[in-house]
NUFIBA-439660 format. One record per atom (N, C-alpha, C, CB): residue number from 1; residue in three letters; atom name; y, x, z. Coordinates in Angstrom, 2 decimals, decimal comma. Atoms other than C-alpha are relative to their C-alpha. Glycine has a CB too. Layout:
residues N
+-----+-----+----+---------+---------+---------+
:   k :   r :  a :       y :       x :       z :
+-----+-----+----+---------+---------+---------+
: NUM : ala : CA :       Y :       X :       Z :
...
+-----+-----+----+---------+---------+---------+
END
This chain:
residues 66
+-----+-----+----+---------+---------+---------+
:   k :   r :  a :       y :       x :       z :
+-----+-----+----+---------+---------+---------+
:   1 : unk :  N :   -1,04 :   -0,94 :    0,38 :
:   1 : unk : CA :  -12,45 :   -6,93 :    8,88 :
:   1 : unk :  C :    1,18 :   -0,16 :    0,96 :
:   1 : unk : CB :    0,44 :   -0,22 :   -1,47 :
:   2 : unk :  N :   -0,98 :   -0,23 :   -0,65 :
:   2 : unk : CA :   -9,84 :   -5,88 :   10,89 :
:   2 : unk :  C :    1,45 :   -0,64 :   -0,37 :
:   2 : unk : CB :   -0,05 :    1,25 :    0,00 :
:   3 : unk :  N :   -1,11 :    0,18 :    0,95 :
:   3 : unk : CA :   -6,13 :   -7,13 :   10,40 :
:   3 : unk :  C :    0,67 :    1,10 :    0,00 :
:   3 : unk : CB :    0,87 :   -1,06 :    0,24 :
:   4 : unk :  N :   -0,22 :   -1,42 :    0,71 :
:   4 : unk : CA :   -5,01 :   -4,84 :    8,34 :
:   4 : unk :  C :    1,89 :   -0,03 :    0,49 :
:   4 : unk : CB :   -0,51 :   -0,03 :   -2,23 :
:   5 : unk :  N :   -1,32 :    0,25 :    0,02 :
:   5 : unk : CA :   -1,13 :   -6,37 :    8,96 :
:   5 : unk :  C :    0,60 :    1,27 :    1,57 :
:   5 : unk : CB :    0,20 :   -2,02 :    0,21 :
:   6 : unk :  N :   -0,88 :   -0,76 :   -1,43 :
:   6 : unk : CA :   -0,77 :   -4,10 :   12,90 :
:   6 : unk :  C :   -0,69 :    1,64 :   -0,48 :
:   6 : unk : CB :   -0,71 :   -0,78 :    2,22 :
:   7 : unk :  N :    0,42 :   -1,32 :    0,09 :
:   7 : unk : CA :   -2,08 :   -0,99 :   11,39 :
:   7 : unk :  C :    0,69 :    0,76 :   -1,48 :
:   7 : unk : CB :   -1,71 :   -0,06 :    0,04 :
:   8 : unk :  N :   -0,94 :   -0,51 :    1,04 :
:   8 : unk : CA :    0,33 :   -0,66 :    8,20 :
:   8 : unk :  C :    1,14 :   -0,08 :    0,34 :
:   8 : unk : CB :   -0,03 :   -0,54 :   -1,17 :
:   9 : unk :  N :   -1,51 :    0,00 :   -0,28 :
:   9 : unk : CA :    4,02 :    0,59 :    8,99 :
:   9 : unk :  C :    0,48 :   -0,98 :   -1,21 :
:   9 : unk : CB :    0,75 :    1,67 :   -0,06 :
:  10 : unk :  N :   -0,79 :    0,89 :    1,45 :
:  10 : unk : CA :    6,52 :   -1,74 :    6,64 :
:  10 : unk :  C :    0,16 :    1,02 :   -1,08 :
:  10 : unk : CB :    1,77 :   -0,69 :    0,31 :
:  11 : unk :  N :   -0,02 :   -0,94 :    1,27 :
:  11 : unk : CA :    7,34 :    1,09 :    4,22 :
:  11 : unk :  C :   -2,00 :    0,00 :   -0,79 :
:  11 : unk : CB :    0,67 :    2,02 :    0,81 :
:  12 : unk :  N :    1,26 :    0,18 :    0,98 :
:  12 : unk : CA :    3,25 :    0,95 :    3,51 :
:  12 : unk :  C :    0,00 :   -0,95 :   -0,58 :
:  12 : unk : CB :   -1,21 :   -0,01 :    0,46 :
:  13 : unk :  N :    0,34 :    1,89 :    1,15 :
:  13 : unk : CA :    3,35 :   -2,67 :    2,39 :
:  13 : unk :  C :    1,11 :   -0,14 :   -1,41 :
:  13 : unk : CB :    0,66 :   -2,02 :    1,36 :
:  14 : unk :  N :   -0,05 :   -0,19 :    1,20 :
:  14 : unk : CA :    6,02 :   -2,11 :    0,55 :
:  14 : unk :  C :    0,05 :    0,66 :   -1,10 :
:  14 : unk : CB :    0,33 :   -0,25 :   -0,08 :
:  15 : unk :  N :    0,33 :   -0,70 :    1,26 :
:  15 : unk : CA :    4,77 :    0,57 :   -1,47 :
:  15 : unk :  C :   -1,22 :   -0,30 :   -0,50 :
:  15 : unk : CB :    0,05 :    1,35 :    0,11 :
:  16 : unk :  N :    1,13 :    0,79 :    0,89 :
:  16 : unk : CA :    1,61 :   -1,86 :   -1,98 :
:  16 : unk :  C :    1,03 :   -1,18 :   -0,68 :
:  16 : unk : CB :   -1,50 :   -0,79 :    1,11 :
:  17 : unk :  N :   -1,04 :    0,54 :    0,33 :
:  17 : unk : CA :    4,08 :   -4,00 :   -2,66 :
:  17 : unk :  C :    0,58 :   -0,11 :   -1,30 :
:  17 : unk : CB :    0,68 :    0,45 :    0,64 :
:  18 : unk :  N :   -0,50 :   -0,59 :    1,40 :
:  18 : unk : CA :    5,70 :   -2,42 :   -5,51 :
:  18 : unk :  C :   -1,08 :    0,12 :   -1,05 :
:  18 : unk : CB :    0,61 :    1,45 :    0,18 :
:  19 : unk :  N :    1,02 :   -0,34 :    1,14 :
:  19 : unk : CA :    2,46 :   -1,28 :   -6,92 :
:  19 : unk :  C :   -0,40 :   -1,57 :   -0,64 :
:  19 : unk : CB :   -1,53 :    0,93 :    0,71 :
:  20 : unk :  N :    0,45 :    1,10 :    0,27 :
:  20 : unk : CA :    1,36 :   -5,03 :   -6,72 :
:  20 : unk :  C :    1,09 :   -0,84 :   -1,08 :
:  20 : unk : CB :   -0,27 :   -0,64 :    1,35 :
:  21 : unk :  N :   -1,73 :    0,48 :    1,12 :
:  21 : unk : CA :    4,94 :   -6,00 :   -8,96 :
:  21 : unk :  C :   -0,14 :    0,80 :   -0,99 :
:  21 : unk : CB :    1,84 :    0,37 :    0,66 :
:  22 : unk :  N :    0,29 :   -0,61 :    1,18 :
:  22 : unk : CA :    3,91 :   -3,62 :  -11,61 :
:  22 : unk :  C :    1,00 :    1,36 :   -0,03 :
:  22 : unk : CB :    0,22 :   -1,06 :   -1,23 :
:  23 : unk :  N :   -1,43 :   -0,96 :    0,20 :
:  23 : unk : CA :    6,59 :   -0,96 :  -10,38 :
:  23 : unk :  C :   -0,55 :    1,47 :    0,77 :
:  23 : unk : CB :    1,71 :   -0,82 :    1,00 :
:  24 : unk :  N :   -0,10 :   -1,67 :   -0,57 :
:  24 : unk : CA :    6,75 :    2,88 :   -9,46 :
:  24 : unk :  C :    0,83 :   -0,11 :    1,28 :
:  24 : unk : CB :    0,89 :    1,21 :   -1,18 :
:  25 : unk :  N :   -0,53 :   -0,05 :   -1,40 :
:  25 : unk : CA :    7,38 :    2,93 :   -5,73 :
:  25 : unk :  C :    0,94 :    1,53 :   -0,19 :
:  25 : unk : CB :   -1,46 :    0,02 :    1,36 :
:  26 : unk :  N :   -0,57 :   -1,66 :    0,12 :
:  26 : unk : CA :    8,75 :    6,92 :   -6,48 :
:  26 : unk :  C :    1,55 :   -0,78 :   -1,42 :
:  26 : unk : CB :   -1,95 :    1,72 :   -1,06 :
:  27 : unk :  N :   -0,94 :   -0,11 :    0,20 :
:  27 : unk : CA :   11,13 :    5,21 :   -8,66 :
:  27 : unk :  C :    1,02 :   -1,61 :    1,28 :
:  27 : unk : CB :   -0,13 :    0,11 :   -1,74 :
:  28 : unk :  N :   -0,21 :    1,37 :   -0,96 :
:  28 : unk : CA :   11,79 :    1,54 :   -6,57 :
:  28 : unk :  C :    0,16 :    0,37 :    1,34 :
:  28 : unk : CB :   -1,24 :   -1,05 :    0,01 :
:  29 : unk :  N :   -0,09 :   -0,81 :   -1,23 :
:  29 : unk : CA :   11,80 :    3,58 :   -3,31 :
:  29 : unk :  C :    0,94 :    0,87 :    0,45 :
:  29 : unk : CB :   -0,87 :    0,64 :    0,05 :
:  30 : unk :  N :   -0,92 :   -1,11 :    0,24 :
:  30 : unk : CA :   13,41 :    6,59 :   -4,39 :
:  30 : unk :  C :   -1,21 :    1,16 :    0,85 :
:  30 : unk : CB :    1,87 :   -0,28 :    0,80 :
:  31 : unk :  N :    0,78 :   -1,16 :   -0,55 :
:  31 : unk : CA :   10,01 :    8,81 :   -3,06 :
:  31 : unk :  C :   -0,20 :    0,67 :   -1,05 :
:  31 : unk : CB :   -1,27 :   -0,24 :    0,72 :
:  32 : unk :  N :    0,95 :   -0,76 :    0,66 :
:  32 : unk : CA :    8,99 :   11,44 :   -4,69 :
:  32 : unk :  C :   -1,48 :   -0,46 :   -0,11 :
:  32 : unk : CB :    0,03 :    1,19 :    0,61 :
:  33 : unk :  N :    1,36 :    1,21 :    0,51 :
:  33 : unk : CA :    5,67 :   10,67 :   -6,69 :
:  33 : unk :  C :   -1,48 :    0,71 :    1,26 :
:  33 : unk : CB :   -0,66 :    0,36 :   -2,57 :
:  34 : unk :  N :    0,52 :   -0,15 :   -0,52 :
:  34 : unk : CA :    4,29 :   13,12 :   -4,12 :
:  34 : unk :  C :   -0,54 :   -0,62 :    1,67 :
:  34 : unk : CB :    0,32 :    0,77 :   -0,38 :
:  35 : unk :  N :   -0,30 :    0,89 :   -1,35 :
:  35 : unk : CA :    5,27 :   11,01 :   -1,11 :
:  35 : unk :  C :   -0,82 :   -0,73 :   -0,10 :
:  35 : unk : CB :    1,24 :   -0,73 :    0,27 :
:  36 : unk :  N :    0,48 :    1,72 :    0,75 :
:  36 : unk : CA :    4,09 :    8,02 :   -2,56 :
:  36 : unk :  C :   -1,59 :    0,11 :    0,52 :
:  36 : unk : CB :    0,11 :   -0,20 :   -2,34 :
:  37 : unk :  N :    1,23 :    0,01 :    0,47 :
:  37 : unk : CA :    0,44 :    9,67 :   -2,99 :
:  37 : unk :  C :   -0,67 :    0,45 :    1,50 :
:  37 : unk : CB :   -0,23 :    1,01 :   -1,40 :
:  38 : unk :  N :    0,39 :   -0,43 :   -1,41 :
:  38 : unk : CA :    0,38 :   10,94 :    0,71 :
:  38 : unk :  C :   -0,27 :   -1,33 :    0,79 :
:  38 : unk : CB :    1,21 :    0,92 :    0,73 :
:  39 : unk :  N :    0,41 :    1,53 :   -0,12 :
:  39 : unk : CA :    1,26 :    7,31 :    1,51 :
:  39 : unk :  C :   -1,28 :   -0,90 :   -0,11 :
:  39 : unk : CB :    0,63 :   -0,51 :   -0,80 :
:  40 : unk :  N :    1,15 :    0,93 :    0,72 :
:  40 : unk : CA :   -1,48 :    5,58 :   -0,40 :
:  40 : unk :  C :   -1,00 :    0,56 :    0,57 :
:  40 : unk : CB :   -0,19 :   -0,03 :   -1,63 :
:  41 : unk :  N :    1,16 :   -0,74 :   -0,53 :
:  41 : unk : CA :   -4,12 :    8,37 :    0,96 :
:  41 : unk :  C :    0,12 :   -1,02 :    1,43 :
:  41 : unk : CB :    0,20 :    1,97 :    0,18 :
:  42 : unk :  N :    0,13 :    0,09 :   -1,32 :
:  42 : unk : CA :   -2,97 :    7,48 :    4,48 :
:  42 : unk :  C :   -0,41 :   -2,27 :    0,05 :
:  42 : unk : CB :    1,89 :    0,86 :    0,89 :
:  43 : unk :  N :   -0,12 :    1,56 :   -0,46 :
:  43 : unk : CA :   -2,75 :    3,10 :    3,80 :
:  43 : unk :  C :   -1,58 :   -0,09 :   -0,55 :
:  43 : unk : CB :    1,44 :   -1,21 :   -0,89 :
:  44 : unk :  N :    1,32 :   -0,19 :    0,14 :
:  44 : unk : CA :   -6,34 :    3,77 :    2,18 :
:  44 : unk :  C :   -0,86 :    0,36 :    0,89 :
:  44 : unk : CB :   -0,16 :    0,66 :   -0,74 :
:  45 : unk :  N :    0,35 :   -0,17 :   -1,24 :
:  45 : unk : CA :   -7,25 :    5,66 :    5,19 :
:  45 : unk :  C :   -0,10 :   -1,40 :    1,63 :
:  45 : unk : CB :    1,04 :    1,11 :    0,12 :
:  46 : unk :  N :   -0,50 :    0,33 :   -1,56 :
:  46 : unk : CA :   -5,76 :    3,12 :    7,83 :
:  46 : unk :  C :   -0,83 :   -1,62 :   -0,24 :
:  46 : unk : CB :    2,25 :   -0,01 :    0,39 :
:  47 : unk :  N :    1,11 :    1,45 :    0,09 :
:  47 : unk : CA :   -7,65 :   -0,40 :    5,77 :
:  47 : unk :  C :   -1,43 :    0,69 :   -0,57 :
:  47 : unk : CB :    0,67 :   -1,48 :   -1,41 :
:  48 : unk :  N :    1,29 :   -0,15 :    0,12 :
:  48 : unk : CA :  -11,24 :    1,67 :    5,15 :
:  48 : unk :  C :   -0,49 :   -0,22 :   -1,25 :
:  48 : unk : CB :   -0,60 :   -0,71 :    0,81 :
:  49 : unk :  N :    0,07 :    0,38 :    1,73 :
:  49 : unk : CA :  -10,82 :    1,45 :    0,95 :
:  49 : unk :  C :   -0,18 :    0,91 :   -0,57 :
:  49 : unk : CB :    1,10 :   -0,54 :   -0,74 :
:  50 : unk :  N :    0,22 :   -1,31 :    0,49 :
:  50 : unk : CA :  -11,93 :    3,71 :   -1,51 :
:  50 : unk :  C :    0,90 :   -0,10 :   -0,89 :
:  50 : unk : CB :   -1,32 :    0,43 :   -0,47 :
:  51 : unk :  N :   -0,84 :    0,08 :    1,49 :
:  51 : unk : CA :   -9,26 :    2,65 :   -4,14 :
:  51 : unk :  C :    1,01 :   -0,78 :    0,71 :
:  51 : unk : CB :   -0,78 :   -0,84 :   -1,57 :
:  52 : unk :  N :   -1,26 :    0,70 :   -0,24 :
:  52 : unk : CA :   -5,90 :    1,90 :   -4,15 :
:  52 : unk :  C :    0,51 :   -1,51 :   -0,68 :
:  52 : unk : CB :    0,92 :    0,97 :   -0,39 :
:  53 : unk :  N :    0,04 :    1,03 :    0,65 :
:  53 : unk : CA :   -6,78 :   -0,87 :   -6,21 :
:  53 : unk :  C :   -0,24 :   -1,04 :    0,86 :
:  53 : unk : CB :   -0,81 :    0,09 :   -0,94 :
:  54 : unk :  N :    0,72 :    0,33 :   -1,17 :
:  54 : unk : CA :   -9,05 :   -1,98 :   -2,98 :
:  54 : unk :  C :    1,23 :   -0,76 :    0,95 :
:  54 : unk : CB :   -0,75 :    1,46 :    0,72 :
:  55 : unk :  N :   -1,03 :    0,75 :   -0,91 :
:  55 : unk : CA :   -6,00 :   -2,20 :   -0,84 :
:  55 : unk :  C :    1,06 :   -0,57 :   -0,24 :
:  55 : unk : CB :    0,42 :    0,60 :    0,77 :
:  56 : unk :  N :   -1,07 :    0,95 :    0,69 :
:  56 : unk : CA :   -3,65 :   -3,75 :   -2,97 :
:  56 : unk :  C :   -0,64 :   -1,55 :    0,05 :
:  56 : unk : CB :    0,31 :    0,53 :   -1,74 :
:  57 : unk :  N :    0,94 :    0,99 :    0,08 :
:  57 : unk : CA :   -6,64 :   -6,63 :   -3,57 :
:  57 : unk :  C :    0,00 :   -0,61 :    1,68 :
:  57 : unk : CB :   -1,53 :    0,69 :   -0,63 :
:  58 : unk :  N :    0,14 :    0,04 :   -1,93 :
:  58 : unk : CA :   -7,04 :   -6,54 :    0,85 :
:  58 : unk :  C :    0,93 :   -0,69 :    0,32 :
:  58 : unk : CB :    0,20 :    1,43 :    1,00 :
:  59 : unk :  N :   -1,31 :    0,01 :   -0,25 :
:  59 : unk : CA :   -3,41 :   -6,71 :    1,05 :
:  59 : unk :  C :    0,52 :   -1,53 :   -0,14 :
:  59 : unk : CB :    0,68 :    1,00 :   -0,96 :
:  60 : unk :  N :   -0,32 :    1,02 :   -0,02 :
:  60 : unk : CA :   -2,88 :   -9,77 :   -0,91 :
:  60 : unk :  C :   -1,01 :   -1,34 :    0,38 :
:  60 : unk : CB :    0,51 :    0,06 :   -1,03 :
:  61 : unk :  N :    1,22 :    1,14 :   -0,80 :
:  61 : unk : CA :   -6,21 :  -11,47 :    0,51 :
:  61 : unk :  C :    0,71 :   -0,42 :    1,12 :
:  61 : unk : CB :   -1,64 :    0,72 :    0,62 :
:  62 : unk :  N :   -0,09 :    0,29 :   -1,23 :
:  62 : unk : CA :   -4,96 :  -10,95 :    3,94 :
:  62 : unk :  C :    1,45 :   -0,82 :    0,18 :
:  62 : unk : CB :   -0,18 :    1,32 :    0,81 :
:  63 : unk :  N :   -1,35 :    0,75 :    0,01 :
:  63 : unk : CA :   -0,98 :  -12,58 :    2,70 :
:  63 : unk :  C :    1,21 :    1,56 :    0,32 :
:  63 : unk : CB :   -0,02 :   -1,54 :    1,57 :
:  64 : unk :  N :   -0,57 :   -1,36 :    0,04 :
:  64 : unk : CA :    0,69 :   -9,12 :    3,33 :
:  64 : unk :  C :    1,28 :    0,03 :   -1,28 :
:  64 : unk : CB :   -1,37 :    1,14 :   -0,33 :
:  65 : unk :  N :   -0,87 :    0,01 :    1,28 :
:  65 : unk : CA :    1,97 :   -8,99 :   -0,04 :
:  65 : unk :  C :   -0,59 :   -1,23 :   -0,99 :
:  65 : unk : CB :   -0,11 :    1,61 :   -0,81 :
:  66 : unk :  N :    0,13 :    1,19 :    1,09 :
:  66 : unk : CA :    2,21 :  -11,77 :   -3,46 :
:  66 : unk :  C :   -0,16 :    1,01 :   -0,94 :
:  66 : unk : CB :    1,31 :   -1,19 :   -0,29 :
+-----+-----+----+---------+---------+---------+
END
């Protein structure tokens, strides 16, 4: 597996980030919930996951996020 750390901008991590803290990045952010979901398509896209569950799990494998 690739490292996933040179292929996520910082705003992606921490809107895994947030999700991984139990929080609404659209409110913790201040994105719209549509932003958010364009986001997650594209950080799903960029680590090869079918779930956003996937790259939250990736995320804190690889030390990214706690």
């Amino acid at each position: 597996m690739a490292i996933i750390e040179e292929k996520l901008t910082p705003k992606e991590i921490r809107i895994l980030q947030c999700l991984a803290d139990g929080e609404k990045p659209s409110e913790r952010m201040r994105y719209t919930p549509g932003t958010v979901k364009v986001y997650l398509y594209y950080i799903r896209e960029k680590m090869n996951v079918p779930t956003t569950y996937n790259a939250i799990a990736t995320a804190m494998r690889q030390g990214l996020i706690d």
